[in-house]
Each structure stands twice: as structure tokens, then as C-alpha cells.
N, C-alpha and C positions, 0 to 999 in steps of 0.2 A: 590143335588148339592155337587161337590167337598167340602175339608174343604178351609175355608180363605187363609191358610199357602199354601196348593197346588198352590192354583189362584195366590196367591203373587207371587210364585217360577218361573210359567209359563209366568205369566208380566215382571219379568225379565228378563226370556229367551227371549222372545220379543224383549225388549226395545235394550238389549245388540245386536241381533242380527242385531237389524234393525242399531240403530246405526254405524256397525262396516260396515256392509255391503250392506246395503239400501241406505243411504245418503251419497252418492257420486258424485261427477264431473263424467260426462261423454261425450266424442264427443266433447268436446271443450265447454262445458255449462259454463257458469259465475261461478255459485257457485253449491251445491250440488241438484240431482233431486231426485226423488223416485222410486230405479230400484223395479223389479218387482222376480227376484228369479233365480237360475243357470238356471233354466230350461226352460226361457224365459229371457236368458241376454241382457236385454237392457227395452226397453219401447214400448208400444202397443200404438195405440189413445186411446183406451175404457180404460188403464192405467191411463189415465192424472186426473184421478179422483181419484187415490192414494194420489196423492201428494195434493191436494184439501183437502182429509179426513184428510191428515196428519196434515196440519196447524189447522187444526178445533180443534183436538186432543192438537195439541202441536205448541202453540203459538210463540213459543222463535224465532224463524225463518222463518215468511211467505214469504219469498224468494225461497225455495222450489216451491212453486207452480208456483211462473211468471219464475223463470227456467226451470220447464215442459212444459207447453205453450210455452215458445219459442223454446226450441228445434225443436217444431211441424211449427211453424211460419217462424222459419228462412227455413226450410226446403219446403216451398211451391211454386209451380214450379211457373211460371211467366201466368200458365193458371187459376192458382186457387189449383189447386190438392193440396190433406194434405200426408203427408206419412203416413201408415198403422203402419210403428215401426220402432223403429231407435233403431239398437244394438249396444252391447258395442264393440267398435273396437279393446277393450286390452282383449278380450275374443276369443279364439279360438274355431270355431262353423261351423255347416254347411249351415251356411245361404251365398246365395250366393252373397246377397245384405245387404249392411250393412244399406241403407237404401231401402224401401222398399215401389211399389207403386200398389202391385199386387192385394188388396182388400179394400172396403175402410174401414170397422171394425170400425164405429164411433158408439160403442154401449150407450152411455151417450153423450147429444149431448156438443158438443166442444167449441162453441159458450156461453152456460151455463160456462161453467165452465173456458173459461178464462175470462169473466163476474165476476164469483165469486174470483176467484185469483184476478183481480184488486181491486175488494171490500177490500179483506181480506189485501193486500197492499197496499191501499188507493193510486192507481196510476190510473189516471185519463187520463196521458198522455198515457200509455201503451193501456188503454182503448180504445184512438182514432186508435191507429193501430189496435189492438184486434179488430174492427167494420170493419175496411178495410177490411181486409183480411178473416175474417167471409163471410164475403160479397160475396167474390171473392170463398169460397167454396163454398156457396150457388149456385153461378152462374155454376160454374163448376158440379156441381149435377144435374142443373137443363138442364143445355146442354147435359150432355152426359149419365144421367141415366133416364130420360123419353124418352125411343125411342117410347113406346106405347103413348102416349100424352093424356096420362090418368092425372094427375094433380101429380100424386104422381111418388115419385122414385122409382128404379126397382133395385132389385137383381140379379146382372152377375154368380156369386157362391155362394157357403156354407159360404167360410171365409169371405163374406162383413158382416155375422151378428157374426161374432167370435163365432157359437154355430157348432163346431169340432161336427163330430159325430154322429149329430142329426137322428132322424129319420124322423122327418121334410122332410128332403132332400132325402129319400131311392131311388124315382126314378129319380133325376138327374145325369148327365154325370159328372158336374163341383161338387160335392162334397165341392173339397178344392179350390180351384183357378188355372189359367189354360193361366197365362199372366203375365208377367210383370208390366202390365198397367192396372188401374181399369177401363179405361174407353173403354178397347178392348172387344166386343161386344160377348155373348156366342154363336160362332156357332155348328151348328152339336149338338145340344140340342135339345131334342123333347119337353122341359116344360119350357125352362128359356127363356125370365128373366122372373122371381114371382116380383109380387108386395106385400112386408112382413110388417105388422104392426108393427114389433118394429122398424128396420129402418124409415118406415116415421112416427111413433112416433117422434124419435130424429130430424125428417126433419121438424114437425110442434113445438120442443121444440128449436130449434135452431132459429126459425121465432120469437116467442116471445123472447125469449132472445137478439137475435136483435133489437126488438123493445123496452127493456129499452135501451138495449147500447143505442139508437138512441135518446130514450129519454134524458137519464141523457148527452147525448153531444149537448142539445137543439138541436135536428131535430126533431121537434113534426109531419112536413108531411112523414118524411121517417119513424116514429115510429108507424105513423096509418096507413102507406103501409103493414108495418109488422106484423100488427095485425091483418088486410084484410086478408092479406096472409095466416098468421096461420089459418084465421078463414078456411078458403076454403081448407087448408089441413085436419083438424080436417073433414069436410063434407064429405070427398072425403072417407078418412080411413074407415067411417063408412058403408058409400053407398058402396065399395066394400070387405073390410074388414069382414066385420060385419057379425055374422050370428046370424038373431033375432030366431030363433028355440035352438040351443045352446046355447044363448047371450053367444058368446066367439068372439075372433077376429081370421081369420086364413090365412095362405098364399092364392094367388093367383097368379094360373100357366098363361102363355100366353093367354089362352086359356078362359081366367075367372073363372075357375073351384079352387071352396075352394079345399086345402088340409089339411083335416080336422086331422090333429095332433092336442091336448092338447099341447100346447110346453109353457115353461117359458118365453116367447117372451110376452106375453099377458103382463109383471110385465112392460115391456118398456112404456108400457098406462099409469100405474101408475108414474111412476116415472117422464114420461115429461109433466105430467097435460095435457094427453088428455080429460079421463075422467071425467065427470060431475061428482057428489057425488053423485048423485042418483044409477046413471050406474056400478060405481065404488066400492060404499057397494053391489052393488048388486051382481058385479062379484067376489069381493073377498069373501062374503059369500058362494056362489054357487060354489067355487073351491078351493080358494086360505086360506079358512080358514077349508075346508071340508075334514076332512080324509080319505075320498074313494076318493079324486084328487089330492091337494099339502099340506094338511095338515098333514104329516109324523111324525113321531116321530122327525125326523131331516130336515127339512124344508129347501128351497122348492123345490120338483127334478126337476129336465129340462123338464122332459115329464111328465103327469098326469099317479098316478100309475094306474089309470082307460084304459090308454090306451093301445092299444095292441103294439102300439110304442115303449110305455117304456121298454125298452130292457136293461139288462146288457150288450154290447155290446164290452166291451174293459175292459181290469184294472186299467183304468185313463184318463182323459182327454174326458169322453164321456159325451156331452150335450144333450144323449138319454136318460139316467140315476142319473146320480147323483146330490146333492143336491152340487151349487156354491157356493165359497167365493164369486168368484164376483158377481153374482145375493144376496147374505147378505149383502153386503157393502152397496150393492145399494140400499135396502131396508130404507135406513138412510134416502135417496131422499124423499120418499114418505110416509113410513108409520103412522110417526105423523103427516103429512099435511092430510091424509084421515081421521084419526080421530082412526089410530089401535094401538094405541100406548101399550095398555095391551098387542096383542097379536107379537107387535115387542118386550116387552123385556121375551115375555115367549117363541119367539125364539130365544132369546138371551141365556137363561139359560139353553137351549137343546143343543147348540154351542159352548159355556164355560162350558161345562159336558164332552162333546164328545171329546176333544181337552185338556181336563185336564186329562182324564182316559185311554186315549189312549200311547204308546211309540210305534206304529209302525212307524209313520211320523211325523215328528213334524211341525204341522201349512203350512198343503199339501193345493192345489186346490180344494179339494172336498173332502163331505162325502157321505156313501152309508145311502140314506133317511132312513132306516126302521131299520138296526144296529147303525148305527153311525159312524162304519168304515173308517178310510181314506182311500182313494183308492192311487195307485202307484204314483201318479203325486204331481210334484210338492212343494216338501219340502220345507219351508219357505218361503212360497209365501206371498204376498205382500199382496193382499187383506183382506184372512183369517185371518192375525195379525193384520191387522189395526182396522176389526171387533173385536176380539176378543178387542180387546184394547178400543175400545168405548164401548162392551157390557159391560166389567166390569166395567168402571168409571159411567156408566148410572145408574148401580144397585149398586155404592156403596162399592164396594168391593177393 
């Protein structure tokens, strides 16, 4: 491990940084939200869980977080639809929509977490809207992304599960996105739409998170709607998902056909409590703690380095290769609820090594799993500090 003084030195790089240019107004937001880095100016959906971590970290201000939820809130169209990101308008960029409805990229489900933002601001009132409008995504998902009427949601492109890059996706047409609108239909694709475990992951953690909202606003019939509900997505993920010869979970093309990539998609199991404990020690042993699959020096790469997927494929930004901030951050979700807690903070101290010994990038989007490397992307990104900033207060330092 770095010495103390280093790790102190780098926490203040941090805090300063984040402070000066993290915590900001943007779009017209009430008070300050949690942007995400130059190289993503503005805010993602799968983002909204910065600002979540943030107040968890750094109590002084839970207002943070019901400013990130609403930005997403005010911005939803009158069908339901959430916008995939909303950039900074005092930023000059090539995006050609400042807000954006071309994917839907709800990688941590949204529902959870403006559930936990009310918690965390003890708003109850905000709560009842947060349940409406959940609601009304829900609805909007379930109209326009089961065109199969298989029970579960479908995948139009690459960018609905935010994994840039993958190998996951080497034989489809739509890669990145390929519409304006998430709910314009992939034509002229020979494999889409896939049905992907981590997306209805979030589709079956958004049902239960519904069903407390539903509870704590006493609707005890529309909370055990939602619990039905979840149940029969959880059934469905498995029956199609599922492959008991591997036990791994893996895309599926139109056609039914697994496409059997190792991808980091599997961690979304963990993280929205699909998993049983049984299931769940069992997959994380057999992969996710296994060093011939994601158990790396530098933990955990996008693709199993078992696979022939895992490709170095780009020098940043590839979820074929390298190990996420954002799959770390999100690690918070789950890993002391499964019961991993030793081997969450002994990736903690591979992550605060890596990020204290390095000067090429300071607190980038990714490491390369097996040096520790930052790859090109991403400089003072948002997730990687927020991690780094609970690794060390967890261990002490």
C-alpha cells in the first residue's frame, strides 16, 4: 500500500477537485448536482448514483441528490420516457442534443435511487411524485421495449446498457445508437433486439423499489402488485437468461440464441437483488472472485479474461477490456449485502494503490485489470473518486 501521507495528498486532490468542479448548478437545477468529468459534461441516468454516493460520503448537503433526480424528472416527456443525459449547456461540445433520448442507459435502476435520495432527505412529499413518474417509466418500458412479449425488456443498441465497446455486441449493426428516440425499433439488424440480463436486472430492481415507494405511501395493493411483478421478472431472467451448464447469465439474440460473452453485465444481478444467496456465492466464487475470470489484480474487467472477447480493443473507453470506476462504485450496492465484504475492501486497496502510484491520469474511467494502468479516458471522473473516497474512509486511512 501507498504510505498514509500519499493517500492524504490524493484525498485532497479529490475533495478540492470535486468541490471546485463537481458540485455545481447546471440547466437551471435548484442547487448544486454531481457532474460527471470534461469528458462527459453534463449527467448520464446510470450517473444519478454519483450524487446518491455523494451524500452517503458527505452528509453536509443531501440536496445534491434530489437535484440529480429531478433534473431526470422534470425532463420526462409526457409518455413516460427518462432522458439518457442531460449536458452542460455552458459547455461547448459535440453533442447535438443537449438533452438526450437516443438510448435508455438506466444501468442502476432509477426508481432505487430516487427512493434512496428521499430517504437520505427525509422528503416524503417528493417521494409521492418520485412513485408517479417511476411508474410512468415503467409503463413506457413495458410498451415500447417488449416488442417480443417475452415478459422482459429488450435491447434496441449497444448504448441502452452504457457498456461502449463491448464485445458483447461484435455482431450487431447498432453498436452505439442509431435514433434520436429509444423507443425507434432496430431495423435492418439481423440479431436485435437481445434480451440482456443486466438491463432487466434494473427492470426487476425498479419493481421492488416500487413496491416500498408504494408501501411507505400506504398502498399496500399496488406494493404487492409490485412485488408479483418483480417476482415474474426475476422467473423470466432465469428461464431465458440463465445458462445452467456455465451458471452465468448471457445476452439473448431475437432468435433465442445465448451469446455467450463472460461480460460484467452479470455484477447488475448482484447489485439489483436478483440473486438468491445460494446462486449468488455460487457465481461470485466460480468468476467474479476466480482469477482465471474477473478476479485481476485490478478488479473487475468488463469481459472475463477467460474470454476470447476480452480484447484490448481501444486506449479508453472499452467495456471489452478494462476494469470500471463505474462497475467499483457500484460494487458499494452489493458487496456487503452478499456477505463479500473482506474481498470488497481487498479491492479497495488494489484501487487506492493503483490511483496513488500512478501520474499518467489522475482518477481516469478505467484501469487495465492486470497492470493497473489508467487507460486514456476520462480524467477526473466522477465515479473513480467517489470510490476512491469511500475506499479510504472504510479502511481508515
Amino acid at each position: 500500500m501507498p504510505s498514509n501521507q500519499l493517500i492524504q495528498e490524493k484525498k485532497q486532490l479529490v475533495l478540492d477537485r470535486i468541490n471546485t468542479y463537481h458540485l455545481k448548478r447546471m440547466a437551471g437545477s435548484k442547487g448544486n448536482i454531481f457532474l460527471i468529468s470534461n469528458t462527459y459534461p453534463g449527467v448520464w441516468l446510470e450517473h444519478v448514483y454519483d450524487a446518491v454516493s455523494w451524500v452517503n460520503y458527505d452528509k453536509s448537503d443531501p440536496s445534491v441528490s434530489i437535484n440529480q433526480i429531478n433534473l431526470f424528472l422534470d425532463r420526462q416527456k409526457p409518455d413516460g420516457q427518462l432522458p439518457c443525459y442531460i449536458i452542460d449547456p455552458d459547455k461547448k461540445t459535440g453533442f447535438k442534443n443537449l438533452v438526450g433520448y437516443s438510448q435508455t442507459q438506466e444501468c442502476v435502476s432509477f426508481a432505487r435511487l430516487c427512493l434512496e435520495a428521499c430517504l437520505q432527505n427525509n422528503d416524503m412529499n417528493l417521494l409521492k411524485q418520485c412513485y408517479e413518474k417511476c411508474k410512468n417509466w415503467d409503463n413506457w418500458l413495458t410498451k415500447y421495449r417488449m416488442t417480443m412479449k417475452t415478459g422482459l425488456i429488450e435491447m434496441f443498441c449497444g448504448f441502452d446498457t452504457g457498456h461502449d465497446n463491448s464485445g458483447r455486441f461484435e455482431n450487431i449493426k447498432y453498436k452505439g445508437n442509431f435514433s434520436d428516440d429509444a423507443k425507434d425499433y432496430p431495423i435492418n439488424d439481423e440479431y436485435l433486439p437481445f434480451i440482456t440480463p443486466d438491463m432487466n436486472a434494473v427492470f426487476y430492481g425498479s419493481k421492488t423499489a416500487l413496491a416500498v415507494m408504494a408501501g411507505k405511501l400506504g398502498l399496500q395493493e399496488e406494493a404487492h402488485m409490485w412485488k408479483q411483478a418483480a417476482h415474474e421478472i426475476k422467473k423470466k431472467i432465469i428461464e431465458i437468461c440463465y445458462d445452467e451448464e456455465d451458471d452465468f447469465f448471457y445476452d439473448v439474440d431475437r432468435f433465442g440464441n445465448k451469446i455467450k460473452c463472460k461480460s460484467i453485465s452479470i455484477t447488475n444481478l448482484f447489485c439489483e437483488s436478483v440473486l438468491d444467496m445460494d446462486m449468488a456465492d455460487r457465481i461470485f466464487k466460480k468468476y467474479l472472485d476466480n482469477p482465471n475470470e474477473f478476479k485481476t489484480p485490478y478488479p473487475y474487467p468488463a469481459v472475463s479474461v477467460s474470454d476470447p472477447l476480452w480484447i484490448q480493443n481501444l486506449p479508453g473507453n472499452s467495456w471489452g477490456f478494462y476494469s470500471q470506476g463505474l462497475v467499483s462504485l457500484r460494487t458499494l450496492r452489493w458487496m456487503d449485502k452478499y456477505g463479500f465484504s473482506a474481498q470488497l475492501e481487498d479491492n479497495m486497496r488494489r484501487w487506492i494503490s493503483a490511483w496513488c502510484l500512478t501520474d499518467k491520469l489522475n482518477f481516469g474511467q478505467e484501469l487495465h485489470p492486470i497492470s493497473g494502468e489508467s487507460s486514456t479516458c476520462g480524467n477526473w471522473y466522477s465515479s473513480t473518486m467517489l470510490y476512491f473516497l469511500h475506499a479510504i474512509k472504510r479502511l481508515g486511512f
